[in-house]
C-alpha positions as CSV (number, residue, x, y, z in Angstrom):
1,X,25.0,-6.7,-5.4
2,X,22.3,-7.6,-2.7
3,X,19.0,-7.5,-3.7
4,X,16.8,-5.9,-0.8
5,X,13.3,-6.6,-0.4
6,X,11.0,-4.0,0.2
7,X,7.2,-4.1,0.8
8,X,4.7,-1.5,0.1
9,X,1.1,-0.8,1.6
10,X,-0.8,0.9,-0.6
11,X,-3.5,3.4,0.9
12,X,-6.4,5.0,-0.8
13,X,-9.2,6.6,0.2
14,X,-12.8,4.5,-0.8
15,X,-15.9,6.0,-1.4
16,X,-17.0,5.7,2.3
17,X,-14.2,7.8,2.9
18,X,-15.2,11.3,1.1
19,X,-19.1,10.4,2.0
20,X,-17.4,10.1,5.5
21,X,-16.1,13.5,4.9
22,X,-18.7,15.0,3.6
23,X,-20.7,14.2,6.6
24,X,-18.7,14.7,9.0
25,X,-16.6,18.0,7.9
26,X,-18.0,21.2,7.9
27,X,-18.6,22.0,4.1
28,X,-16.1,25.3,4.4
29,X,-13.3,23.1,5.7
30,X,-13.0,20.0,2.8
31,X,-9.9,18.6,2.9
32,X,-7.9,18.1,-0.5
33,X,-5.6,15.1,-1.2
34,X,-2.0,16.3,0.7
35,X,0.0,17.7,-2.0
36,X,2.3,14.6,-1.8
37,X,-0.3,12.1,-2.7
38,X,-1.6,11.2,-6.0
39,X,-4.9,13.2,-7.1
40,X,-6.8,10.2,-6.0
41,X,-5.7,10.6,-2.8
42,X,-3.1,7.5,-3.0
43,X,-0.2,7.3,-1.2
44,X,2.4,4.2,-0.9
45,X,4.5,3.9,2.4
46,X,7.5,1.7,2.4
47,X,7.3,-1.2,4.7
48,X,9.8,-3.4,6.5
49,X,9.9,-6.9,4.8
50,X,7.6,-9.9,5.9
51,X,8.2,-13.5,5.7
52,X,4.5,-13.7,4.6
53,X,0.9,-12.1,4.2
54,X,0.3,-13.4,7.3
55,X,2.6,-11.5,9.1
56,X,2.1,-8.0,7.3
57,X,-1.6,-9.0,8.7
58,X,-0.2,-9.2,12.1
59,X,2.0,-5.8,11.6
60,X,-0.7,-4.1,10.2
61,X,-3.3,-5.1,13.7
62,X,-0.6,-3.5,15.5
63,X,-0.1,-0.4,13.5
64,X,-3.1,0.6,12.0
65,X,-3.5,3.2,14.3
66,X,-0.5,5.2,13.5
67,X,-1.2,4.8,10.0
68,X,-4.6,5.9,10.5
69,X,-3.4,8.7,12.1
70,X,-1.4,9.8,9.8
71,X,-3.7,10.0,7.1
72,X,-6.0,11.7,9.3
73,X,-3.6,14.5,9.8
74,X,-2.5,14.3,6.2
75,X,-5.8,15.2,5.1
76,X,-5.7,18.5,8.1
77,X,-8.9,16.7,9.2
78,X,-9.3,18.0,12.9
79,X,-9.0,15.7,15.6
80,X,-12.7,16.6,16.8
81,X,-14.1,14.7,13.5
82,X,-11.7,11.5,13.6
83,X,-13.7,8.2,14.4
84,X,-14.2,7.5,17.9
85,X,-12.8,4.9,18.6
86,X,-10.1,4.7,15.7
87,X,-11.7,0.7,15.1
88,X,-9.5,-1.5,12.2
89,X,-12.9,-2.0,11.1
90,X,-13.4,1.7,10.2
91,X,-9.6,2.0,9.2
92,X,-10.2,-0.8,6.4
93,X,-13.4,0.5,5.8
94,X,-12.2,4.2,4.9
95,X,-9.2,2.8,3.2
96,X,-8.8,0.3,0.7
97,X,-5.6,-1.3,1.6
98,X,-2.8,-3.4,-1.1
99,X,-0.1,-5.0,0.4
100,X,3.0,-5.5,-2.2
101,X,6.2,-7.5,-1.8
102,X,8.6,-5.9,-4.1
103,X,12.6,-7.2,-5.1
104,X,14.8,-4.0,-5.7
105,X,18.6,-3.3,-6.1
């Protein structure tokens, strides 16, 4: 049997993150972790494979948006707090990222 290679990105929130929301969210609105995701607030999407680091870094600068996004509305934070403009700064700052080749039957 083939062995398929699949990647993983890793998300989770940092600290910057929930004093983000703390700030920014009204207190009677606080988002919980999505009931999917680990209490932490982790959650692992499965990625396409990469020849190299390098060019999961390049994916990643095109696709951080959506991914931001979708953690955004994961949470059911409301469009009128999200960062303006959705920067990869503030993406990697609000989320500690791990990148993670894996081999798998």
């Amino acid at each position: 049997m083939k062995t398929k290679v699949r990647h993983k990105l890793i998300l989770q929130p940092t600290p910057i993150f929930y004093t983000w929301l703390e700030n920014v969210v009204p207190a009677r609105r606080k988002p919980r972790p999505p009931k999917d995701y680990a209490a932490d607030g982790t959650i692992e999407y499965v990625l396409p494979p990469f020849e190299n680091e390098e060019r999961f870094e390049d994916w990643l600068q095109l696709n951080y948006r959506i991914l931001f996004k979708n953690e955004l509305i994961a949470w059911r934070i409301e469009d009128k707090y999200w960062p303006n403009p959705p920067t990869y700064e503030k993406f990697v700052e609000l989320f500690s990222l791990t990148y993670i080749p894996k081999n798998s039957n």
